[in-house]
VEXMI-469917 format. One record per atom (N, C-alpha, C): residue in three letters; x, z, y. Coordinates in nm, 2 decimals. Layout:
BEGIN
ATOM:code:xx:zz:yy
ATOM:ALA:X:Z:Y;
...
//
This chain:
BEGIN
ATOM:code:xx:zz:yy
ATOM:UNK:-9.18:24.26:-6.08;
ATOM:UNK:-9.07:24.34:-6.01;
ATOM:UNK:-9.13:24.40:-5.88;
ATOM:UNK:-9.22:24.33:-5.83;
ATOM:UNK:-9.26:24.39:-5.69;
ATOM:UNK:-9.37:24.50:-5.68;
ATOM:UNK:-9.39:24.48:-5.81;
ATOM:UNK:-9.57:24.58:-5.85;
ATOM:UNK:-9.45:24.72:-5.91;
ATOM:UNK:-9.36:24.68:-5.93;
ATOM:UNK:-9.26:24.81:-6.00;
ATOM:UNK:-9.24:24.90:-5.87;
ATOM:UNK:-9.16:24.81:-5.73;
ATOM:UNK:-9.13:24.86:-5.64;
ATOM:UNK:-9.22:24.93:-5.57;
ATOM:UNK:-9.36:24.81:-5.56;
ATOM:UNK:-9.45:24.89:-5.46;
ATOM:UNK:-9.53:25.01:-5.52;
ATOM:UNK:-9.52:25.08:-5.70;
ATOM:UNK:-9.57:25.16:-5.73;
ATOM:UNK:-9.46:25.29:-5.69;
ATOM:UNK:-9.32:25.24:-5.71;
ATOM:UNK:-9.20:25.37:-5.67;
ATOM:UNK:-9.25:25.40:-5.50;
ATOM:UNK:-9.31:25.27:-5.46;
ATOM:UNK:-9.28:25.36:-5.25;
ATOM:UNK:-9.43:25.45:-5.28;
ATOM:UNK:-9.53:25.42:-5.35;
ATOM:UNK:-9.66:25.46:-5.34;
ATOM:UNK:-9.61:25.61:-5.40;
ATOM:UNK:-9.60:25.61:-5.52;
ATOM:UNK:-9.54:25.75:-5.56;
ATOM:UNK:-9.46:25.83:-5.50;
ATOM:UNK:-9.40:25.79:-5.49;
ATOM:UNK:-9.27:25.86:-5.34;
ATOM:UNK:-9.32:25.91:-5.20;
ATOM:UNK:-9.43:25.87:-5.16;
ATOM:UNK:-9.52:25.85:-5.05;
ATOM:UNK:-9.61:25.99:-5.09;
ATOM:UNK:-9.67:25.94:-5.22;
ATOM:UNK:-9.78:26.03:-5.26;
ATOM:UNK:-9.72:26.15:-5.29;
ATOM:UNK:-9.58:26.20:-5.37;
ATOM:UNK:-9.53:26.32:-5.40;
ATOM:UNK:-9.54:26.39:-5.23;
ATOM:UNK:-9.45:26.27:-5.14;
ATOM:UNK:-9.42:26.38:-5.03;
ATOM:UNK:-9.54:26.46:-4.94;
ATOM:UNK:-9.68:26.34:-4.99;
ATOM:UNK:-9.76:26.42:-4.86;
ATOM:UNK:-9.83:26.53:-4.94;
ATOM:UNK:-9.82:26.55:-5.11;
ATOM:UNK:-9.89:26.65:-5.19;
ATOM:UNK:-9.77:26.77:-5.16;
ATOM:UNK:-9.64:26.78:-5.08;
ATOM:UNK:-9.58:26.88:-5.06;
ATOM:UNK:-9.62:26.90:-4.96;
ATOM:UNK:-9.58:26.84:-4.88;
ATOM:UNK:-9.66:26.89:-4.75;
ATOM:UNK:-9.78:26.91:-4.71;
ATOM:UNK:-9.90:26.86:-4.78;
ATOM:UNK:-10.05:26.92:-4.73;
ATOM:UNK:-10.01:27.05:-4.85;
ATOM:UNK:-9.93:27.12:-4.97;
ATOM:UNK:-9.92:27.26:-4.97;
ATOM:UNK:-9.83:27.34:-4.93;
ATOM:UNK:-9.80:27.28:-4.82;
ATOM:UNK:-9.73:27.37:-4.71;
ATOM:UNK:-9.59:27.40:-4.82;
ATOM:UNK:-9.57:27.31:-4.87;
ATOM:UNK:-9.39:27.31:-4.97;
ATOM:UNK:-9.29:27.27:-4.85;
ATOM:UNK:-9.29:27.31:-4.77;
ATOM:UNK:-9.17:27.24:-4.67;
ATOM:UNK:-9.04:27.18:-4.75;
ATOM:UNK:-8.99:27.31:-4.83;
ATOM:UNK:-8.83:27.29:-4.87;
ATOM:UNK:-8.85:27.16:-4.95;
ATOM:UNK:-8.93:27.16:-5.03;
ATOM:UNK:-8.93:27.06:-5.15;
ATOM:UNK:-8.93:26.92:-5.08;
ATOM:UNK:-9.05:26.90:-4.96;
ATOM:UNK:-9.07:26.79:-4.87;
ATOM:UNK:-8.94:26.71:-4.84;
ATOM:UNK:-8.86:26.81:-4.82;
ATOM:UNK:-8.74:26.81:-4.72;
ATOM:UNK:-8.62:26.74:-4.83;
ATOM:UNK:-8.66:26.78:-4.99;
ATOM:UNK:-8.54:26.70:-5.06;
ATOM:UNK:-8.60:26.59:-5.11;
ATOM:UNK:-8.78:26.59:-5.09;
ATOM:UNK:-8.81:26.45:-5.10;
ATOM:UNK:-8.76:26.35:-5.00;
ATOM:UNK:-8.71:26.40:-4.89;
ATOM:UNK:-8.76:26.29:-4.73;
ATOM:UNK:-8.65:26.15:-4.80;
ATOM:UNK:-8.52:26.22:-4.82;
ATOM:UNK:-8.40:26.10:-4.87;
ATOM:UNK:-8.45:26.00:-4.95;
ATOM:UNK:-8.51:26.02:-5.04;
ATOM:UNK:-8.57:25.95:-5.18;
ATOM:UNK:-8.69:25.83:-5.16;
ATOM:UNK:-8.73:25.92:-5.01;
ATOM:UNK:-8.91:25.85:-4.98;
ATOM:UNK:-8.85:25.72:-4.89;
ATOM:UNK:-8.71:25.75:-4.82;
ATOM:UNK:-8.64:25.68:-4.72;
ATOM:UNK:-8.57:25.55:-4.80;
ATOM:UNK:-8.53:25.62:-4.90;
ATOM:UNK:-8.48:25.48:-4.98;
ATOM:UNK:-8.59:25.43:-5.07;
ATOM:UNK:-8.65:25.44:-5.09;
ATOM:UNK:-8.76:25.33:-5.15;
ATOM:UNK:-8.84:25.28:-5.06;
ATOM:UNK:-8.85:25.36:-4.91;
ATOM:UNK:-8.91:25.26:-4.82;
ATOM:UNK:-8.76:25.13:-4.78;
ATOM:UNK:-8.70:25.17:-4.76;
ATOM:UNK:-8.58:25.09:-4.69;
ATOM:UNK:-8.56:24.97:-4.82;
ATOM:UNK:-8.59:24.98:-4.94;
ATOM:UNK:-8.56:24.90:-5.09;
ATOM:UNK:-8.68:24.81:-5.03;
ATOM:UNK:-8.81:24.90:-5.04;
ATOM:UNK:-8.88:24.80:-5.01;
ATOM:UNK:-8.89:24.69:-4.90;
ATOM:UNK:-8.84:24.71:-4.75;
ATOM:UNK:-8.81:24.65:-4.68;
ATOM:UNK:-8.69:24.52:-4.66;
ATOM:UNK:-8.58:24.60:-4.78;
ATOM:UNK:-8.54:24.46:-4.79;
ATOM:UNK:-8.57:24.35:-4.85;
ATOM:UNK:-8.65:24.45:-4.98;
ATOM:UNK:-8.64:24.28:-5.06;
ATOM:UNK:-8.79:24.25:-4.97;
ATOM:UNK:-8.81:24.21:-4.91;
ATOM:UNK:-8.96:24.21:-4.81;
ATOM:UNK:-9.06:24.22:-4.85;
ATOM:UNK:-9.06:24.33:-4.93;
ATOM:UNK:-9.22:24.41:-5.03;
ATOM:UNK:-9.29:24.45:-4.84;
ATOM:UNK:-9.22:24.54:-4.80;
ATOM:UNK:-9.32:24.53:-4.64;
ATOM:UNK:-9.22:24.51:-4.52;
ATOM:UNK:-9.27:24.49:-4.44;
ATOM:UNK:-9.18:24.46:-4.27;
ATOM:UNK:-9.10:24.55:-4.23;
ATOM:UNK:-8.97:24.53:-4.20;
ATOM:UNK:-8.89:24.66:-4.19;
ATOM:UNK:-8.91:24.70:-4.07;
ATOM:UNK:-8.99:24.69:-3.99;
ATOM:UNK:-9.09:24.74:-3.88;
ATOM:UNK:-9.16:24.89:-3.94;
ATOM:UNK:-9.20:24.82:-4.04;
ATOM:UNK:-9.32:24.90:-4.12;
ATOM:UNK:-9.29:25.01:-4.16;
ATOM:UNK:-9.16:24.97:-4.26;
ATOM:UNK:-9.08:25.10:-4.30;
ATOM:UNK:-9.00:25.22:-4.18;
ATOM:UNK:-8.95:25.13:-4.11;
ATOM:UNK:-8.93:25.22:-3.99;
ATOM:UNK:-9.02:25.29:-3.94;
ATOM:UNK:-9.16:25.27:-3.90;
ATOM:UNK:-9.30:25.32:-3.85;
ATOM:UNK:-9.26:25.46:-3.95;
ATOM:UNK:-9.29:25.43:-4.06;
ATOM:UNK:-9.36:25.51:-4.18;
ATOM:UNK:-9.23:25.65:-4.15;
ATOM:UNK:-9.11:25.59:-4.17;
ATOM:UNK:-9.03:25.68:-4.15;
ATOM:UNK:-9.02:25.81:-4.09;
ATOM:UNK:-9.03:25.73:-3.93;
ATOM:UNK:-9.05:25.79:-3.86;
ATOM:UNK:-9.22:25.86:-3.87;
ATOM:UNK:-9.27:25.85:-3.85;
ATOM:UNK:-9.46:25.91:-3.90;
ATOM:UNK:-9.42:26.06:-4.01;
ATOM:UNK:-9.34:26.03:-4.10;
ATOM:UNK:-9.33:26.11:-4.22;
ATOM:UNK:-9.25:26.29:-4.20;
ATOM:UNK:-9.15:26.19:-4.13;
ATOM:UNK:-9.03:26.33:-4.01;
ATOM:UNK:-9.15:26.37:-3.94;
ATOM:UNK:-9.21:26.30:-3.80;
ATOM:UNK:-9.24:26.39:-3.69;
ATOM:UNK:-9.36:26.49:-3.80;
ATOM:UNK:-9.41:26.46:-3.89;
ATOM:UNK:-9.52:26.53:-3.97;
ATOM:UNK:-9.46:26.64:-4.02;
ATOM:UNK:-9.40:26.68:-4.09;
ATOM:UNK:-9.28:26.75:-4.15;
ATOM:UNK:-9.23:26.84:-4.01;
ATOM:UNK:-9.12:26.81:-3.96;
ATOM:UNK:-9.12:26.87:-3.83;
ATOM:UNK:-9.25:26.95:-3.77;
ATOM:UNK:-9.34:26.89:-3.78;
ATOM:UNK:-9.48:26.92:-3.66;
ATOM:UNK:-9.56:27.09:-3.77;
ATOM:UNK:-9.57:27.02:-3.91;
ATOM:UNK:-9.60:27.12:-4.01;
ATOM:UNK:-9.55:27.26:-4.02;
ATOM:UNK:-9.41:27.23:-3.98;
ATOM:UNK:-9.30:27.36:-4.04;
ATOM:UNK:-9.29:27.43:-3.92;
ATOM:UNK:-9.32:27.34:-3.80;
ATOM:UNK:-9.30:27.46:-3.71;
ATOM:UNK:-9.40:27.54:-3.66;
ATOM:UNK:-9.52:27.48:-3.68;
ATOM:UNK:-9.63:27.48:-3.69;
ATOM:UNK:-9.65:27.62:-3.76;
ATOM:UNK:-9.60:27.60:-3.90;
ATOM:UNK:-9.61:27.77:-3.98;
ATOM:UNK:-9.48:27.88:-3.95;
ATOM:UNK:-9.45:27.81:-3.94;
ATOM:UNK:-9.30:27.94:-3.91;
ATOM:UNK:-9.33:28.02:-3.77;
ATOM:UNK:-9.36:27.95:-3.66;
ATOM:UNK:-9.41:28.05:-3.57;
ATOM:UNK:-9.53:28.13:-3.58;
//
């Protein structure tokens, strides 16, 4: 069960940063919900520290943010 979970955060993880290193903002953006709940699943059943998940969270937005605005201006 936990090798199930930690392959959904790894995949979820891995989809979002292959949108964002090609500059897919929009798509990033309907990943972020999806990347948030498999981090937060994994944090409860304590696959990782809900420290950890929080970190990541946050790390994933300010990247996203920092990206988009980055190209639009």
């Amino acid at each position: 069960m936990n090798l199930r979970r930690k392959d959904s955060v790894r995949t979820n993880l891995r989809g979002y940063k292959k949108a964002l290193s090609a500059n897919e903002f929009e798509k990033a953006k309907e990943m972020l919900p999806s990347v948030y709940q498999a981090l937060d699943k994994a944090a409860r059943t304590n696959l990782i520290k809900k420290n950890k998940a929080a970190r990541l969270k946050s790390r994933l937005t300010r990247q996203l943010k920092a990206k988009s605005s980055k190209t639009s201006s």
